[in-house]
N, C-alpha and C positions, 0 to 999 in steps of 0.2 A: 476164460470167462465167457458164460454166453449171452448173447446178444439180446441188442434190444426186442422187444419183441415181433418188430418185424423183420424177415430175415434180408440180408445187405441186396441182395438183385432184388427184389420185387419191391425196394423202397429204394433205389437208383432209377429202375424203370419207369416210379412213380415220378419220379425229381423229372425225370429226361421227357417225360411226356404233359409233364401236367397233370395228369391224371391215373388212377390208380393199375396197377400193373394187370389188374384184371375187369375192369370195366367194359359193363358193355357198350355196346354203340349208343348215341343219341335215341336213337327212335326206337332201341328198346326197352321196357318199362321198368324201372325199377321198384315200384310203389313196394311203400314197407304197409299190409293190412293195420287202419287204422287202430285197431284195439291193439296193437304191438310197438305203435310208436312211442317214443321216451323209453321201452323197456327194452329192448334190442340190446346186444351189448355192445363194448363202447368201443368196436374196431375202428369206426371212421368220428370224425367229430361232427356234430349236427350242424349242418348248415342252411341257411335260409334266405331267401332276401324276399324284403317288405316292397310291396307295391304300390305307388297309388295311384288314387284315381282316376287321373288322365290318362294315363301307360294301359289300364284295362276298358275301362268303357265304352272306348272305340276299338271294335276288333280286329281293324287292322293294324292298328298300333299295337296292341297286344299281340299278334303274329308274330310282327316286327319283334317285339321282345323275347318270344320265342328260340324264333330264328337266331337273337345273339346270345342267347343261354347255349343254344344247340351247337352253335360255332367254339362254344368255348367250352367242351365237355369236361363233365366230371365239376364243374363251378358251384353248382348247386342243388339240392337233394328238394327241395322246399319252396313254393310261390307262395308266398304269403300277399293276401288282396286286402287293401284299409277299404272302409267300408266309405271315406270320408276324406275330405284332403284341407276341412277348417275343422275346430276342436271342440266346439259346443256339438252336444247331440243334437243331430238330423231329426224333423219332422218323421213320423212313422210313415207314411205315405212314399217319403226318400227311399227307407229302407227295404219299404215293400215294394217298390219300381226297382229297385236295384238288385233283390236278390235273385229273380230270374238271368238276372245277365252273370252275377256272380255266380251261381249255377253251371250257367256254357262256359265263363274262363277256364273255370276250374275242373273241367272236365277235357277242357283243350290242352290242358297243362298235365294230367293226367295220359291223355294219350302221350304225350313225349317222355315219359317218363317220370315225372315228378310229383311228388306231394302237393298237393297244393289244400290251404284252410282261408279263415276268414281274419282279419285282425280289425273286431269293433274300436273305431278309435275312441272314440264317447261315448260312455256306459255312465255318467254323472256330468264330464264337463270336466274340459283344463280351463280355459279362459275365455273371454269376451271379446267375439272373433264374427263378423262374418252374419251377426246376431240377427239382421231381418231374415234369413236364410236358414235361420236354426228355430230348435224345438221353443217354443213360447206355450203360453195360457196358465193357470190356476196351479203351477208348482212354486215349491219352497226354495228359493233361491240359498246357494251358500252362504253363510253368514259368520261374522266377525265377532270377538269378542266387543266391540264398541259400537255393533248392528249395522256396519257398513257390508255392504251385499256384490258377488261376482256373479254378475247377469250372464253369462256362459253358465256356470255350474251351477248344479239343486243338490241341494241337502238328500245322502242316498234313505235318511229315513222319513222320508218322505212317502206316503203309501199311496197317490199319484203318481208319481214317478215309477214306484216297484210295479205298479200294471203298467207301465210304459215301456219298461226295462223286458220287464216278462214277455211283451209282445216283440220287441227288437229280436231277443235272442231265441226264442222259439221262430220268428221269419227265419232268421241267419242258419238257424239250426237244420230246417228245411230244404234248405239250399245244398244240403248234403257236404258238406265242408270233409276234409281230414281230420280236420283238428279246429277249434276256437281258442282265439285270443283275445284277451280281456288287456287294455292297455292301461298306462299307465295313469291315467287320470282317475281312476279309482283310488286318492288318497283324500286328505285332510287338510293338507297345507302347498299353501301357494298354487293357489289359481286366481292370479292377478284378476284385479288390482288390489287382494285381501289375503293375507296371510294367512294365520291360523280359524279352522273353520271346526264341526260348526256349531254356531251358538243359535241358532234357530230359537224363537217359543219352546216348539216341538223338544229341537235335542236338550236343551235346557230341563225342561221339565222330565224328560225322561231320566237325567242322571239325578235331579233330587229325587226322584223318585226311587231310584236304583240304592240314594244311599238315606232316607231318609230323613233327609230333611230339604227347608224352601230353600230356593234361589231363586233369583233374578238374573238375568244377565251381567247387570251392572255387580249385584253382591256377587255371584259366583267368581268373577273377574278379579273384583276387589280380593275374596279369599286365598287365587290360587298366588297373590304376589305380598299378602301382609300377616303380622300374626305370628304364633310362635313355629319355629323351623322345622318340628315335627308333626305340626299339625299341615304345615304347607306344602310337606315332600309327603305324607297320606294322601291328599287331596289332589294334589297332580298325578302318582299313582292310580288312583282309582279313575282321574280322567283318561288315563292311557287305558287303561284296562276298558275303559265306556269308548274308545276311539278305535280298539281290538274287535270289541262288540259288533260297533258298528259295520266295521267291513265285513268282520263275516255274515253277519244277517245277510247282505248283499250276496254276498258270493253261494250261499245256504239257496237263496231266490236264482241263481243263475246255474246254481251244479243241476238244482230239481226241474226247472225248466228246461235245459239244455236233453237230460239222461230222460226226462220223459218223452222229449222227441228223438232221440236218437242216442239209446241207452252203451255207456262206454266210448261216447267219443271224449276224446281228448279236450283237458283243456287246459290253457297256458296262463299266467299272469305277468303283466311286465313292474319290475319295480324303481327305485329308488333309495337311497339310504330312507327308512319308515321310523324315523326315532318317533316324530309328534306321533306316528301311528300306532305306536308300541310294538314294531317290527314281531307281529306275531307269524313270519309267516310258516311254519311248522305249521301252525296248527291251519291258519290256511290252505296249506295243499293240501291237509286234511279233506278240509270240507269242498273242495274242487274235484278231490278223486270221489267223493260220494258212497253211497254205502254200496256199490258196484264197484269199487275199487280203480276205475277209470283210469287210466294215464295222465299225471299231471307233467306241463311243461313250464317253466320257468323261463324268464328274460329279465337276469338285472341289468341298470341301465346309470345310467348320468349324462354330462354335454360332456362332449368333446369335439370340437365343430371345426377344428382349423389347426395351422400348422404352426403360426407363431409363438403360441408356447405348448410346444413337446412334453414337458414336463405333464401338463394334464393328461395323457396317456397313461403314468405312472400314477396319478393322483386317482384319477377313474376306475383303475385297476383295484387297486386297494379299496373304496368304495363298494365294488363288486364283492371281490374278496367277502367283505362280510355278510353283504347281502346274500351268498352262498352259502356262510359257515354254518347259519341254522337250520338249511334246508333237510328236512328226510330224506334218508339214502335212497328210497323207491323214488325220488324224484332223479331221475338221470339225462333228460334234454332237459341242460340250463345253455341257451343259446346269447349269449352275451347281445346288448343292443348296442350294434356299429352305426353310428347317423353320423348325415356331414348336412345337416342342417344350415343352411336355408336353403342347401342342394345347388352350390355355383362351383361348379368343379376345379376352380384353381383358390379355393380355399382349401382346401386341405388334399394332400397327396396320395396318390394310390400307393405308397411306399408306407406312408403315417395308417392309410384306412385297414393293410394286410396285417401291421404291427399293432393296430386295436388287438384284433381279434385275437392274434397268440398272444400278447401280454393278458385280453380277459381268460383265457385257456388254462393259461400259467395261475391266474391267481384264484381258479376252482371252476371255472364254466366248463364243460365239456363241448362246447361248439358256439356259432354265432346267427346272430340276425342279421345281414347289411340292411341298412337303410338309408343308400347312398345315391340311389340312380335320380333321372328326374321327375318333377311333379309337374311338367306340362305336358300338353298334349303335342310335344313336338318329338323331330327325328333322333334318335339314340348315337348319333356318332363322335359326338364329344366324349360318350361316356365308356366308346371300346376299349380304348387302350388300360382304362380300372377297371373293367370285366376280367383282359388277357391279366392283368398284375392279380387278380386273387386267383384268378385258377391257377397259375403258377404257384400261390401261396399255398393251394389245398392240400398237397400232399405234406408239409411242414405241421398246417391245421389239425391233419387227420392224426400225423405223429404222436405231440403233443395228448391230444384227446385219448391217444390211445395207451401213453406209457402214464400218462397221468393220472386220468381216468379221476376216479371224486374222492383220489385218497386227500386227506387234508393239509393246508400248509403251517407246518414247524418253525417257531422262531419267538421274534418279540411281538407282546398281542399289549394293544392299546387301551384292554381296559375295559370296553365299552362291553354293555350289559342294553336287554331288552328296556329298560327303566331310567337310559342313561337321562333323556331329556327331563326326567323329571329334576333334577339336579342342576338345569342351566339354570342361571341367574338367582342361585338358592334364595340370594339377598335384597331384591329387587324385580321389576317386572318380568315376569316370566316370558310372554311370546316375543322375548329378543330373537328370537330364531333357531333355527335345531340347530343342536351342537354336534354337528358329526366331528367323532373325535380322529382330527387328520393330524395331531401332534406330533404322531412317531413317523410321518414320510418324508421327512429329509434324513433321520435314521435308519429307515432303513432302503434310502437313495447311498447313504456310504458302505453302504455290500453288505447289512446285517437283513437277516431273512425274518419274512415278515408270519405270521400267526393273527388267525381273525375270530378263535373261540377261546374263552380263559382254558378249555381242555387240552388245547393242542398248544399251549405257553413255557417254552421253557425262561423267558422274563416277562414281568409285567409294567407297563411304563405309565403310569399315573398322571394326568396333569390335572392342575386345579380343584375345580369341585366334583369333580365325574364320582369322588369315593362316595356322595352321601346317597347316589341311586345305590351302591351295595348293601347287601347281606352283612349284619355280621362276621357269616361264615363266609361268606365270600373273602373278607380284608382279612380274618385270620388267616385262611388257607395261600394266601398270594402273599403275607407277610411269613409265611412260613418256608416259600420258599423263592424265589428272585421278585425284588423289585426294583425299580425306577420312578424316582417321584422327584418333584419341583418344590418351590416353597409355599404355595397354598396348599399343594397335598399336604406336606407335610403338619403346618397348621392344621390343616382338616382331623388331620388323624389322631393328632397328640390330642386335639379336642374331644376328638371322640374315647380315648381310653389307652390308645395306642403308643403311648408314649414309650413306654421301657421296650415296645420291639424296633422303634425307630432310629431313637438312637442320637437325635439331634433334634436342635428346638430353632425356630426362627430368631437370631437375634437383632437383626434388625434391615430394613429396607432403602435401599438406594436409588434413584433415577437419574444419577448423574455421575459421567467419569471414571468410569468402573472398569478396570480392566484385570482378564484372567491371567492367571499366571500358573504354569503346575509344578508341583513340590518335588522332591525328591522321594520318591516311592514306586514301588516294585511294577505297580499297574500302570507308571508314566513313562519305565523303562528308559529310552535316551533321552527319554524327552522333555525330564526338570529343566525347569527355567526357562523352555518356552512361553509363549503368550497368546494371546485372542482378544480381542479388541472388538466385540459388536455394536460400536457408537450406539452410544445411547440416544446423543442428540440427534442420529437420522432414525435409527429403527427403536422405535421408543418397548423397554422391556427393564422391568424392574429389577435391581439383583438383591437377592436372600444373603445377607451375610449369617453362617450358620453357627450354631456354640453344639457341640457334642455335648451330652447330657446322659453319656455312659461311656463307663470303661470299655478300651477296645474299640470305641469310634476311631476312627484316624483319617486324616486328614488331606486330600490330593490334589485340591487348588485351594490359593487363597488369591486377594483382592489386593490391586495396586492403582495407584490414580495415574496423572501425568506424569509426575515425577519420580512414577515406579517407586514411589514410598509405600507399605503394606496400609491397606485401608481397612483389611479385616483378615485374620487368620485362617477363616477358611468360605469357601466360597461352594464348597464339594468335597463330598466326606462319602468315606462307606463304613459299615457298619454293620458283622453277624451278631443275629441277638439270640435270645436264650431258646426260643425255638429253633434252632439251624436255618432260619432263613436266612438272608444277604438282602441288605436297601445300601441304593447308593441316594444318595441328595445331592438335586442338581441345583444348584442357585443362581447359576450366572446362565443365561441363554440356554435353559434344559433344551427347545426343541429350534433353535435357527440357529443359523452360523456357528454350524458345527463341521465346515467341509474343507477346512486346513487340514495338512496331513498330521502334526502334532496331536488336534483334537481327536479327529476321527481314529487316529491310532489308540489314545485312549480312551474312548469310546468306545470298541474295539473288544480292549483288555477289561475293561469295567463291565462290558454283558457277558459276556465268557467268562469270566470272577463269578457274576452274579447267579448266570445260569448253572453253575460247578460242573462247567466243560459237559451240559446236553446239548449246547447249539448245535442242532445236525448241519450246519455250513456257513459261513462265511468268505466273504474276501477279506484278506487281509493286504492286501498291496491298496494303494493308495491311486483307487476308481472310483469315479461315481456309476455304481452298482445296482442296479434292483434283482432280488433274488426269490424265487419263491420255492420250499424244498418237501420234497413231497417223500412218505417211504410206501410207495407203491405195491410193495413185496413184503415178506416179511426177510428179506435179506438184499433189498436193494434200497439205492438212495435214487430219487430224479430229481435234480435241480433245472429250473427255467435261469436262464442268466442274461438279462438285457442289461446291454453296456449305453445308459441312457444320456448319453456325454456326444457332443458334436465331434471330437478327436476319434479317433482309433483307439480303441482298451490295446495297449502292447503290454505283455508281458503281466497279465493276472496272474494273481497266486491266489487260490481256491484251497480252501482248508476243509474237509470234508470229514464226518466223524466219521471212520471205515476202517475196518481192517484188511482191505483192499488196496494192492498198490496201482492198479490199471483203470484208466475210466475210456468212457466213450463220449464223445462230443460231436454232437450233428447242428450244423448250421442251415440257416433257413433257406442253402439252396440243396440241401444232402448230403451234402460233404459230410464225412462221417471221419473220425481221426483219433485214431488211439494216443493219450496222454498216461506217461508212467509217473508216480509219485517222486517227487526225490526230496522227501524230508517226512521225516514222523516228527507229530508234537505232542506227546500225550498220547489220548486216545485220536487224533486226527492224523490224516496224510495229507502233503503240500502238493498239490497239483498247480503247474505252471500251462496256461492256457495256450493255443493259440491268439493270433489277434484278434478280438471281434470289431468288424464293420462299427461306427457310429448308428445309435438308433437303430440296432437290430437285436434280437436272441440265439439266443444256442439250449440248445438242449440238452445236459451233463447227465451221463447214465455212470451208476456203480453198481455193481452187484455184489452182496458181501458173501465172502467166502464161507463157504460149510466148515460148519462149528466141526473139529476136530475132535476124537472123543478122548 
């Protein structure tokens, strides 16, 4: 079989040294010509670390930092310098006293080899921060639907502000940067102390305008939450599509400003789940690369600030995940955002900050951001020993990056659509909050691999109201072929038309005493007559008792109270209907307390039923698992396999669709370890793991054998 694609010595020599078997020295240059950055191919993974303001301004602290990037070779390709170190936009006069100095770092940072760009922290405003200090006078402040206002942020169509914006980034542009970064406070929602924005006069009247007819703040408000159900999922719609609008005007004002001062530099965007935004961002990098075709770079992002709960690493990851899935493939530096925010270094571990970045790698990034060191102006010695732990990490980073690369990840996909948030709260107040759909991550914490475009879906997991942001063609096509849905789906769908592919109808609802029990059937295997208990009375979750409502439903849990008397015949049912798709109905706890080995086992067997055996991988041994599976080749598999559990994973069994019996497994210090299959299931091989470390990954390589003729 041959090898991953780095050969075994010069990714040993990588491991043994930290840095790459052929790197040059320190003080040789490596600068990648800025019009080639993001387009390079993806042998190393991009890497970068954010500065701020204190660490640059003064130049000998900036030396200093020099010196401990130099000390730690091969750590980082990228200096990235914030323009800012509080969150409202700088007076123009800030930016223009600073972009001379940002000029000399970056050119000091240059001589030792590295990239070095700009990263404008406020281009609109996160929050109300610092505000005698920041941009004031005669702009539009962000504004709520109930005309409550966040004195940090302005409305970006504001055409005050767009001459303000224009002159920031035509200074910055000047300054001769690598690259520009546009951060994340170029959104919509949440920039305390106001949620959803913006209802300005201005943007108000722009979107009656757009659709022709009046509003007011207060009636527009009142529209998007009353009234009949199709007229209110239109009208959120088209506000997403005026919220799409919005950014890109902005960003249209910053690619032309930017490419007239300095035509084909690069420019990055940092994001967010963007559901309130209508996550356009395709079309986005679009208008960033400009009609010069420019180099776009990407940075999804979310918190994950500390070690106490782990679990947000995995939750983050997925987040990213789809903030990737719609990027254009010309976009290839997506440098994941690693922050240890509020920056006190025994909040979160150099062990947790290495395992960000290859869990963001594993779930679509091809490199990272750090944005971990400190924001004062003091001595960097607390922060060595998490410099020496990523450069260590780098060679595992580059791995990753490079057997991955931006093929997409396989598996169960949540559903979620550019138009999901049009669909939150279909029945009531709409800016309850954006629904990022995180249903399927404790699913696919029990070893099922995760999918973040309905393209790349071999099942689709439904909850709630998410179906009424689809298409028609959308819910035929996914009823067509795997689904997973809950009991409001299910309702949703038989309302809509969908009844004879479902299969089952709600027959009635519980909130007390309810407990699962599974039946005698093929897909519970040993497992009839276990149970699952998710108290109701602590974790309050309603249960669907369900009534089939077609021949050939059948039936694989039903409901018991205390006294294990039957409370309803079925609780969870599956169902092929007359298109050849497969729905299972979940009614009792579709998406928590599902990490007993009884359930997860049949969990398990119900997506591999549902998916008709495409799952390209899973676990089947009884781990808590995250998996992300990529087919890199057109005859190889790469699985990411973080064993996200405080114990030692012993003894996985790894089900791999392949007709290969041999895999390769490299762990995050090199180790590299051939494992032979020793079971066929179908079209899968059983591959039995080594142990992995708690809270670490490994890297599983297959390479499928040449078709025979």
């Amino acid at each position: 079989m041959g090898m991953i694609s780095l050969p075994a010595a010069s990714l040993f020599a990588e491991m043994a040294t930290g840095a790459p078997a052929h790197a040059e020295s320190p003080a040789t240059p490596r600068r990648v010509p800025a019009a080639t950055i993001g387009q390079q191919s993806l042998e190393r993974a991009f890497v970068c670390f954010r500065i701020g303001t204190p660490l640059w301004l003064d130049e000998a602290r900036f030396t200093e930092l020099l010196e401990l990037f130099d000390q730690n070779p091969g750590i980082t390709d990228e200096i990235t310098l914030f323009t800012s170190e509080t969150h409202p936009p700088l007076p123009l006069a800030v930016i223009l006293e600073r972009a001379p100095i940002l000029k000399e770092r970056m050119k000091a940072a240059r001589e030792r080899g590295y990239r070095s760009g700009i990263n404008v922290l406020a281009t609109i405003g996160h929050h109300e921060e610092n505000l005698p200090n920041s941009l004031s006078g005669d702009f539009t402040a962000m504004t709520d639907p109930l005309g409550n206002v966040c004195r940090g942020t302005f409305c970006p169509n504001d055409d005050r502000l767009r001459a303000y914006i224009a002159q920031v980034y035509e200074a910055v542009a000047k300054a001769q940067p690598d690259y520009l970064w546009i951060d994340d406070d170029v959104r919509l929602w949440g920039h305390a102390p106001i949620k959803a924005g913006c209802f300005c006069d201005a943007c108000v009247q722009r979107f009656a305008q757009r659709l022709g007819r009046p509003f007011t703040r207060d009636s527009l408000r009142e529209a998007f939450s009353s009234g009949a159900l199709p007229d209110k999922l239109r009208l959120r719609r088209a506000w997403l599509e005026h919220n799409r609008e919005t950014i890109g005007d902005l960003f249209r004002l910053v690619e032309m400003t930017v490419h007239t001062v300095a035509p084909g530099l690069p420019l990055g965007f940092m994001t967010g789940d963007r559901f309130y935004e209508g996550y356009d961002f395709a079309a986005w990098a679009e208008i960033l690369a400009g009609p010069q075709r420019a180099a776009v770079l990407w940075r999804p992002g979310a918190g994950t600030y500390r070690d106490e709960r782990l679990a947000d690493i995995t939750d983050k990851a997925h987040d990213i995940g789809r903030q990737v899935a719609l990027l254009p493939t010309h976009v290839q530096c997506i440098e994941s955002e690693v922050e240890s925010f509020p920056y006190q270094r025994l909040k979160k571990s150099a062990h947790a900050t290495a395992l960000e970045a290859a869990a963001y790698i594993a779930s679509g990034c091809t490199g990272t951001a750090f944005n971990v060191l400190s924001q004062y102006d003091e001595p960097l010695d607390e922060y060595r020993p998490l410099v020496a732990r990523l450069q260590g990490a780098r060679p595992f980073l580059d791995l990753l990056a490079r057997v991955l690369g931006r093929a997409p990840c396989l598996g169960i996909h949540s559903g979620w659509v550019k138009d999901t948030y049009a669909a939150q709260n279909p029945d009531g107040e709409w800016f309850a909050g954006p629904s990022a759909p995180s249903h399927c991550n404790e699913i696919w914490a029990t070893g099922l691999p995760a999918a973040y475009a309905a393209s790349h879906a071999c099942v689709t997991a439904w909850s709630g109201d998410q179906v009424l942001a689809l298409t028609g063609d959308e819910i035929r096509t996914a009823l067509a072929q795997g689904v997973y849905l809950d009991g409001p789906t299910l309702t949703r769908l038989n309302a809509l038309g969908y009844r004879a592919l479902t299969g089952f109808e709600v027959a009635d609802v519980r909130h007390e005493d309810c407990i699962e029990e599974l039946t005698d059937h093929p897909l519970n295997a040993a497992f009839a007559g276990r149970s699952r208990n998710g108290r109701q009375s602590f974790w309050k979750c309603p249960t669907y008792f369900l009534r089939p409502t077609a021949d050939g439903a059948q039936l694989l849990s039903r409901c018991v109270n205390y006294t294990y008397r039957e409370t309803a015949p079925c609780c969870l049912g599956v169902y092929e209907n007359r298109e050849g798709g497969r729905v299972c109905v979940a009614g009792y706890y579709p998406w928590e307390q599902l990490q007993n080995l009884s359930k997860s086992a049949q969990l398990k067997a119900i997506m591999r039923w549902l998916s008709k055996d495409t799952l390209p991988a899973y676990v089947v041994s009884f781990h808590r698992m995250n998996l992300w599976v990529r087919h890199p080749g057109d005859r190889s598999v790469a699985i990411a396999l973080l064993n996200s559990y405080l114990d030692p994973a012993h003894g996985v069994e790894l089900l791999v669709r392949t007709g290969n019996d041999l895999m390769k497994i490299t762990d995050m210090r090199g180790v590299e370890t051939p494992v032979q299959a020793d079971l066929t299931d179908g079209p899968y091989r059983r591959f039995r793991l080594p142990t992995i470390p708690p809270w670490e990954m490994v890297l599983v390589f297959v390479e499928q054998p040449a078709a025979t003729a």
